[in-house]
C-alpha positions as CSV (number, residue, x, y, z in Angstrom):
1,X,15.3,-38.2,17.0
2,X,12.5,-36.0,18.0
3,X,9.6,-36.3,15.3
4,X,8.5,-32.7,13.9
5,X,5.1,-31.9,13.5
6,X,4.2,-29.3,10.7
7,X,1.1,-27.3,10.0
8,X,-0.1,-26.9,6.5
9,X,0.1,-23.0,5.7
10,X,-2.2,-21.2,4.3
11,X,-2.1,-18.6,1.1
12,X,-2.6,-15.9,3.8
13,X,-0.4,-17.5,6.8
14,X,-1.5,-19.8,9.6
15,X,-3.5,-22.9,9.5
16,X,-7.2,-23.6,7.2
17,X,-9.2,-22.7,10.3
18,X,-7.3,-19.8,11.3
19,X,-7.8,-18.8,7.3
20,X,-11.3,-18.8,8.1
21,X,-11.4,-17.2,11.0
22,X,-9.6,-14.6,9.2
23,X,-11.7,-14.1,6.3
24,X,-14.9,-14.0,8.7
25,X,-13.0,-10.7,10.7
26,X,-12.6,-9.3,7.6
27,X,-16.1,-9.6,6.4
28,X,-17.7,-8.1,9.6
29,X,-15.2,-5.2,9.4
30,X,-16.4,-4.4,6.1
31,X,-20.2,-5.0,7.1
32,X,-20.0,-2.4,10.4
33,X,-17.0,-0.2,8.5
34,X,-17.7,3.4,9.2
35,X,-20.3,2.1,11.9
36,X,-18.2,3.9,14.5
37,X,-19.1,8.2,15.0
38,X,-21.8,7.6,12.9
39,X,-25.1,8.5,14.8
40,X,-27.3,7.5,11.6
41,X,-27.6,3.8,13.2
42,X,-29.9,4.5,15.0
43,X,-31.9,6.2,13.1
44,X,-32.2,4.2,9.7
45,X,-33.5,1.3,9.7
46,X,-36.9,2.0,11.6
47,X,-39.0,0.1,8.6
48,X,-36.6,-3.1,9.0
49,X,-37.1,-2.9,13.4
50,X,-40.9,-2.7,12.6
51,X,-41.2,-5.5,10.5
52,X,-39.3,-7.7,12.5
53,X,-41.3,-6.5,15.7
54,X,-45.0,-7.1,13.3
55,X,-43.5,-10.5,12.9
56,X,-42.6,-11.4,16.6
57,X,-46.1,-10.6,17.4
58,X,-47.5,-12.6,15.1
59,X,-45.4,-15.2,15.7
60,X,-46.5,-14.6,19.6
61,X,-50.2,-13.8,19.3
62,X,-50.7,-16.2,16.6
63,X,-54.0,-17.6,17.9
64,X,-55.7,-14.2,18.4
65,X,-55.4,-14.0,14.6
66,X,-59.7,-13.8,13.8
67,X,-60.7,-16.8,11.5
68,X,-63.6,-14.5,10.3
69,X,-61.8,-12.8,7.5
70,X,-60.5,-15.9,5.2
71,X,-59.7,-18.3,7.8
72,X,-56.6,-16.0,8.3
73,X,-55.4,-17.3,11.6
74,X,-55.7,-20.9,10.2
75,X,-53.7,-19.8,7.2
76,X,-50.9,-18.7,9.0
77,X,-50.8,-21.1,12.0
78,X,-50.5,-23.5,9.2
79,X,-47.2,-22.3,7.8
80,X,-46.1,-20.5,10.9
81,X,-42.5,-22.3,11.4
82,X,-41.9,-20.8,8.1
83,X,-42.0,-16.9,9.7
84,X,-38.6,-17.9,10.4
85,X,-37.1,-17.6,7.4
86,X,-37.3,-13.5,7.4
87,X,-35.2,-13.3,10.2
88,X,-31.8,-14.4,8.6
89,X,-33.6,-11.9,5.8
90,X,-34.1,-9.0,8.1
91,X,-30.7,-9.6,9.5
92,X,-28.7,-9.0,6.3
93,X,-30.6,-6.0,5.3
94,X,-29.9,-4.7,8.7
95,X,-26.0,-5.5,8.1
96,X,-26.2,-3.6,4.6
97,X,-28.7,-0.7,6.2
98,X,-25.7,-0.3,8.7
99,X,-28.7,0.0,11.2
100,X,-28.3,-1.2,14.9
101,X,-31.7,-0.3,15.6
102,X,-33.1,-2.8,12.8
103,X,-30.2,-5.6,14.4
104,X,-31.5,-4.9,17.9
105,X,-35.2,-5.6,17.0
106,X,-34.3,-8.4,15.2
107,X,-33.2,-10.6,18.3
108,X,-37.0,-10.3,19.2
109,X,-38.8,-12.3,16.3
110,X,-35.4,-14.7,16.6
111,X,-36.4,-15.3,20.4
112,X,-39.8,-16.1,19.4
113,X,-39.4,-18.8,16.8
114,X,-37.1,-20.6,18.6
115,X,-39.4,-20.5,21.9
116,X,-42.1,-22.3,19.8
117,X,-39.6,-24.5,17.9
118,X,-36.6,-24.5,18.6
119,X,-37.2,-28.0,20.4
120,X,-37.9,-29.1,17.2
121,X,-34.5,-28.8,15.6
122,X,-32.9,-31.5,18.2
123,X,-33.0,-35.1,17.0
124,X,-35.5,-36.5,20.2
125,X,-35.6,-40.2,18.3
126,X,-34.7,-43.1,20.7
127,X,-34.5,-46.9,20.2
128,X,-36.6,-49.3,20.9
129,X,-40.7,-49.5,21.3
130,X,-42.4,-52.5,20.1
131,X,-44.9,-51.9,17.4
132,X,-44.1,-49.3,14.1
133,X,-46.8,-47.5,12.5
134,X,-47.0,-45.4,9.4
135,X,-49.7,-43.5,7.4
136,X,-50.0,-42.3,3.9
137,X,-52.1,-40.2,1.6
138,X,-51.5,-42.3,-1.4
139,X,-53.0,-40.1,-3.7
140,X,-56.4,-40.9,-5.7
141,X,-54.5,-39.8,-9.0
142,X,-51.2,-42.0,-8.1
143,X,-49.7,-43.7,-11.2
144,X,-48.1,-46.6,-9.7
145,X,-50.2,-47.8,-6.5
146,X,-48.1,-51.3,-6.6
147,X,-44.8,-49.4,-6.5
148,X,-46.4,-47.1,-3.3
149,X,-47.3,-50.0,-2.0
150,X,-44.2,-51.9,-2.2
151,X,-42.2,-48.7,-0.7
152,X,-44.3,-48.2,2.5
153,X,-44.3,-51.7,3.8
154,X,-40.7,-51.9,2.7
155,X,-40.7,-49.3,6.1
156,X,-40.9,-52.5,8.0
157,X,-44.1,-51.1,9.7
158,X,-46.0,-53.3,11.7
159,X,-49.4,-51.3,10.8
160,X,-50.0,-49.3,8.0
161,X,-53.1,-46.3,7.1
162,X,-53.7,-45.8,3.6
163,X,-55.6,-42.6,2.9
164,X,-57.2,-41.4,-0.5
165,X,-58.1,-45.2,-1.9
166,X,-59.8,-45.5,-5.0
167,X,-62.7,-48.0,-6.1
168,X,-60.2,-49.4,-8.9
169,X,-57.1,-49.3,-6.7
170,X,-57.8,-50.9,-3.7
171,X,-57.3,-54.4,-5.4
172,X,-54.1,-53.3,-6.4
173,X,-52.9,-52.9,-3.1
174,X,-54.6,-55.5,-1.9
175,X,-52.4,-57.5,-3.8
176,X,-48.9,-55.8,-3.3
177,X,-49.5,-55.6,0.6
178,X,-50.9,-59.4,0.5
179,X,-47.8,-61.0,1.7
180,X,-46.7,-58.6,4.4
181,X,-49.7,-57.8,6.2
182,X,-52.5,-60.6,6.6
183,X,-54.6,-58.4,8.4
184,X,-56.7,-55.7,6.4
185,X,-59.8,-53.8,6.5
186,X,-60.9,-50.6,4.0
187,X,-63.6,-48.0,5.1
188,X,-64.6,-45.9,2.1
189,X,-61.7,-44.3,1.1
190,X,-59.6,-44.9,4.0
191,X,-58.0,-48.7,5.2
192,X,-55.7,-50.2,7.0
193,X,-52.7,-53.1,7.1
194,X,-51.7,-55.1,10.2
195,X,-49.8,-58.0,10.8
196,X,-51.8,-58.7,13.8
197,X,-55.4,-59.1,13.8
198,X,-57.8,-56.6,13.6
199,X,-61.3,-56.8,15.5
200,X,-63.4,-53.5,16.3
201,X,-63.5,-52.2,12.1
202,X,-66.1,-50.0,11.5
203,X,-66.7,-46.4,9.3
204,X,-66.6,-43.8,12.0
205,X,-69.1,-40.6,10.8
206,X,-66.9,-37.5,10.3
207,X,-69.9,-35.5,9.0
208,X,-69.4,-35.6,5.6
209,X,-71.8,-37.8,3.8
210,X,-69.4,-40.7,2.9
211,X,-66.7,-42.5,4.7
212,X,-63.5,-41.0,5.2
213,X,-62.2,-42.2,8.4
214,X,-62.4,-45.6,10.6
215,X,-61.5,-47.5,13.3
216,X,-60.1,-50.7,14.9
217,X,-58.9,-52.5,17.3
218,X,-55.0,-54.3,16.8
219,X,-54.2,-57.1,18.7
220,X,-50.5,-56.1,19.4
221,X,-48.5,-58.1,21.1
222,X,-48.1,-56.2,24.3
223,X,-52.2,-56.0,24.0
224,X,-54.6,-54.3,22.0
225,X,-54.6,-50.5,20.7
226,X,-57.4,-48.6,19.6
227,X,-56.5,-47.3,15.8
228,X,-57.9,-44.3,13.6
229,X,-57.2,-43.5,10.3
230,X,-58.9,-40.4,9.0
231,X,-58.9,-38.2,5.9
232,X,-60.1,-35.0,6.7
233,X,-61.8,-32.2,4.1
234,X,-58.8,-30.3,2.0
235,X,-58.6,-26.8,2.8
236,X,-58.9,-24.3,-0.3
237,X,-57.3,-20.9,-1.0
238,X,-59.4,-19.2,-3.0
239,X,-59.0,-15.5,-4.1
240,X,-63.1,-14.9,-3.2
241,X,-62.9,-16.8,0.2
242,X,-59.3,-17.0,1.6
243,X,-58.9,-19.9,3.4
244,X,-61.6,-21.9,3.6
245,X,-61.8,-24.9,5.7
246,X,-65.0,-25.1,7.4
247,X,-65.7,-28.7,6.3
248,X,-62.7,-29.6,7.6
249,X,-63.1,-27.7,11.1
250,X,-66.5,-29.7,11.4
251,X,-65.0,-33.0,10.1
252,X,-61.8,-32.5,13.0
253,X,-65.0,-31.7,15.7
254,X,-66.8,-34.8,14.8
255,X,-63.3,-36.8,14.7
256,X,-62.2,-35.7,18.0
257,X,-65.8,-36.2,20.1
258,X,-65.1,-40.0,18.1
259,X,-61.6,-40.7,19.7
260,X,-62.4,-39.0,23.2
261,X,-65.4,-41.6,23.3
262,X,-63.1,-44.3,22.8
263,X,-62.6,-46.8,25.5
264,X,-59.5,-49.0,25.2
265,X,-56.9,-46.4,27.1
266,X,-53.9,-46.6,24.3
267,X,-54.9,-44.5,21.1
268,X,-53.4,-44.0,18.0
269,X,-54.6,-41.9,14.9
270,X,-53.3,-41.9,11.4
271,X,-54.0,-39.8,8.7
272,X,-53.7,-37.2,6.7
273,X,-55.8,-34.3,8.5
274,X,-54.8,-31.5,6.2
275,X,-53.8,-29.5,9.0
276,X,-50.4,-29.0,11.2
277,X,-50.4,-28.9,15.4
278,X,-50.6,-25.7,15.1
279,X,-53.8,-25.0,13.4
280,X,-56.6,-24.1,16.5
281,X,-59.1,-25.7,13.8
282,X,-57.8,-29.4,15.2
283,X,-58.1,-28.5,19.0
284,X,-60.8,-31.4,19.1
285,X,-58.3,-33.4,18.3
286,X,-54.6,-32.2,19.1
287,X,-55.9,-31.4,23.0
288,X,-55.8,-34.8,23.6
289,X,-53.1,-36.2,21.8
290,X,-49.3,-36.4,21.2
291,X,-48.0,-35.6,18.0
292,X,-45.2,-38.0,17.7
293,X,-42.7,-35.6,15.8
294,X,-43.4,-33.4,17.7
295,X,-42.5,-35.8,20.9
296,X,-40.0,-38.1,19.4
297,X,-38.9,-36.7,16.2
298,X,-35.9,-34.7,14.4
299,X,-36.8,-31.7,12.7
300,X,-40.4,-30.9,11.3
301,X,-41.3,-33.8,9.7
302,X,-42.9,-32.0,6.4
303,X,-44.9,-34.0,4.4
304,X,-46.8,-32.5,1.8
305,X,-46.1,-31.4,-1.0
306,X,-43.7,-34.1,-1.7
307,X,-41.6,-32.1,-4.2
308,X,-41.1,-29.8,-1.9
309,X,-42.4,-30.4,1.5
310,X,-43.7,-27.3,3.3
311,X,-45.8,-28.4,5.8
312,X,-47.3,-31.5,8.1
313,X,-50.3,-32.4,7.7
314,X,-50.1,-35.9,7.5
315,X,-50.1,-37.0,11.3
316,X,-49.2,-39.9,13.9
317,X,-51.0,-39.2,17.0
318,X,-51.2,-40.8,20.0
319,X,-52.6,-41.2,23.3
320,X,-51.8,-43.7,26.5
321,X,-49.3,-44.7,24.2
322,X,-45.1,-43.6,24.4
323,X,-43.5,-42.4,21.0
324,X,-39.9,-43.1,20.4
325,X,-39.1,-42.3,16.6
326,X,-40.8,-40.5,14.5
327,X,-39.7,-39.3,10.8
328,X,-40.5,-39.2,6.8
329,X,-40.5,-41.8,4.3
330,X,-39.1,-41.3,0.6
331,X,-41.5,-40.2,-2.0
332,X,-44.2,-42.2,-3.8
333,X,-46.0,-41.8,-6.5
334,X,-48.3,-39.4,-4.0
335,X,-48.5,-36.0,-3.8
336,X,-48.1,-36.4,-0.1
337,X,-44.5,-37.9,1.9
338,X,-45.4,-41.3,3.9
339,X,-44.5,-40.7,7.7
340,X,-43.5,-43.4,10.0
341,X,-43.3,-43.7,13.8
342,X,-42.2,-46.4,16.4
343,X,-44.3,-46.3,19.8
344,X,-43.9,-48.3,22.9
345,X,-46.9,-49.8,24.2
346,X,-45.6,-52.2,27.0
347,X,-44.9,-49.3,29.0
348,X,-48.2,-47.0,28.6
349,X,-50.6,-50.2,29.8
């Protein structure tokens, strides 16, 4: 005997999908009701189309925004991904306005964001790659250094940046990091954790009167890699000022002249820079290197501020070097979100 199939039925008739689909027709019917014979949609609206073209061109022209007034173009090439959030915005109140020119303008800012990153939104991690890195800015004020400790080498990373380090904490992890990583040197405020040997360590100047940023040579496996770590300046909003940053600009000049002068070919930087790839103020820097979110990453990769991540500005940069994986670490005791990356160097040499 022939077996029967049913189909579940719904409070409204046919299947849970078919109830969906459904409920969506209805929805729109009541969003564009009364749409039809009424010449008004074209008219109303014109506020909604502007502001969705004024935010296109931003979007678009984002580097011809002046840095003279507040560090304004800095400011918003910072959070610039986020620009997407008023089109979703501007499309509802073009629903509810019942405006078609507003709906129509619309499709312009939703072009432009995903132009500039809507490659961001695909996973691009692969496996593989033969040496993991990962930086963090552990956060001079960080209640439980041992615990952050513990958590970033629990990443299984083969080399690890430490950024923000304290006279009375480096001992502390020091100690926690002992037994993973026999390889260490600290710079200032800046150091790093290998478990191959390190040769090459010194302070390199970033122009700001004490060490923030160094450099050394890792004998990998698959042969030796040049490796930064670097604290740049914080950037400061200040009602008076805007955006200022020029200590930072400077710092990122002096930083990038450092690694372009470098002579082993495979280059990695880690740090916390206090700027994203799109902020013009890192040129020096980003011109000649790969992020490797952006490369081999899924999503944005925000790391600061940890509670609510908004932005990256803690980077993994590389150059002569292929990226694989790239992501976010769980949250510390920091301020900041440790980021992680796996690189292949057998392939770059």
């Amino acid at each position: 005997m022939a077996q029967q199939a049913y189909v579940t039925e719904t409070a409204e008739g046919g299947s849970g999908p078919e109830r969906r689909r459904v409920r969506f027709r209805r929805l729109l019917e009541r969003l564009v009701s009364g749409w039809r014979g009424d010449r008004g949609i074209w008219r109303r609206g014109a506020v909604l189309a502007a502001l969705a073209v004024l935010i296109a061109l931003v979007m678009l022209l984002h580097a011809q925004i002046p840095n003279a007034i507040g560090n304004l173009g800095s400011l918003i090439e910072t959070f610039l991904p986020w620009l997407g959030v008023f089109v979703p915005v501007l499309l509802l109140l073009g629903l509810l306005r019942k405006s078609a020119t507003a709906l129509i303008a619309v499709l312009l800012p939703a072009a432009v964001w995903l132009n500039l990153f809507g490659g961001l939104i695909s996973d691009k991690s692969a496996t593989g790659g033969d040496l993991t890195v990962a930086t963090h800015n552990v956060n001079a004020d960080n209640p439980d250094p041992s615990g952050t400790a513990r958590a970033v080498a629990a990443s299984g990373a083969d080399v690890v940046a430490l950024e923000e380090l304290t006279t009375s904490a480096v001992p502390v992890y020091e100690k926690a990091l002992a037994s993973t990583y026999k390889h260490h040197a600290v710079e200032g405020t800046v150091g790093l954790w290998s478990k191959y040997p390190l040769t090459g360590v010194k302070a390199v100047d970033i122009k700001l009167g004490w060490t923030r940023a160094m450099r050394a040579t890792v004998a990998a496996p698959d042969g030796p890699v040049a490796v930064y770590v670097a604290h740049l300046p914080s950037v400061r909003v200040k009602m008076e000022a805007g955006f200022t940053a020029r200590q930072r600009d400077k710092s990122a000049d002096a930083l990038g002249e450092a690694i372009a002068d470098e002579k082993l070919p495979r280059k990695i930087l880690l740090g916390d820079l206090n700027g994203t790839m799109n902020d013009r103020a890192l040129n020096a820097v980003t011109s000649q290197m790969r992020s490797t979110q952006g490369a081999a990453g899924s999503g944005f990769g925000f790391s600061w501020p940890a509670s609510f991540p908004m932005a990256r500005i803690d980077q993994i940069m590389v150059q002569g070097v292929e990226p694989v994986s790239s992501w976010t670490l769980p949250e510390t005791g920091s301020d900041h979100l440790p980021v992680a990356a796996r690189v292949n160097l057998a392939t770059s040499s």
